[in-house]
N, C-alpha and C positions, 0 to 999 in steps of 0.2 A: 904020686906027686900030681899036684893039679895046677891049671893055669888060671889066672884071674887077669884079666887087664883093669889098670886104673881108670877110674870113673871121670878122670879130669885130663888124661892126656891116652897118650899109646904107649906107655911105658907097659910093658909084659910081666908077670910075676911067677914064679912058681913055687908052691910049699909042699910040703907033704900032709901038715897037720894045720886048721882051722885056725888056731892059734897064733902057727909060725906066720899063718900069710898075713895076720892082723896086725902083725909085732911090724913084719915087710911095708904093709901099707901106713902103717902110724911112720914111720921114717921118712915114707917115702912124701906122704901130705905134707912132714914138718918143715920139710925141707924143699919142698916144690909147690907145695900149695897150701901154705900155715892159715893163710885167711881163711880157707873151706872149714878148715877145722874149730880155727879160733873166733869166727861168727856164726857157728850155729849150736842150735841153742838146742836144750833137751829134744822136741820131737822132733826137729832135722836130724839128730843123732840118731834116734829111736827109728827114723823110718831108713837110716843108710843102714843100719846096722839088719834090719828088717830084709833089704834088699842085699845085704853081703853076705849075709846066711840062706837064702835062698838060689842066690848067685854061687857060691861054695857047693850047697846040694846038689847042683847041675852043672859044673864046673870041668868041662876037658881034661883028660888025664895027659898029661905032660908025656910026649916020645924020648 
């Protein structure tokens, strides 16, 4: 399991699968930070997503 903190607050996350933590954080935006999501446009996507999979490869393993 690893830990990810969100990009826009200190909300803490943890998944076991790359997957589960993107499924976590799409909720977690929709609903605390819909703007972030809903104004950016292909290459603001392209480069969070760029930094959320780099961030996942190096990602603290959850105690």
């Amino acid at each position: 399991m690893k830990i990810i903190k969100c990009y826009n607050c200190d909300l803490i996350l943890k998944a076991k699968t790359k997957q589960e933590m993107l499924n976590q954080l799409y909720l977690h935006y929709m609903s605390e930070h819909e703007k972030v999501i809903l104004g950016a446009d292909t290459t603001k996507k392209k480069l969070w997503m760029e930094k959320f999979n780099k961030d996942w490869s190096e990602a603290p393993k959850a105690e």
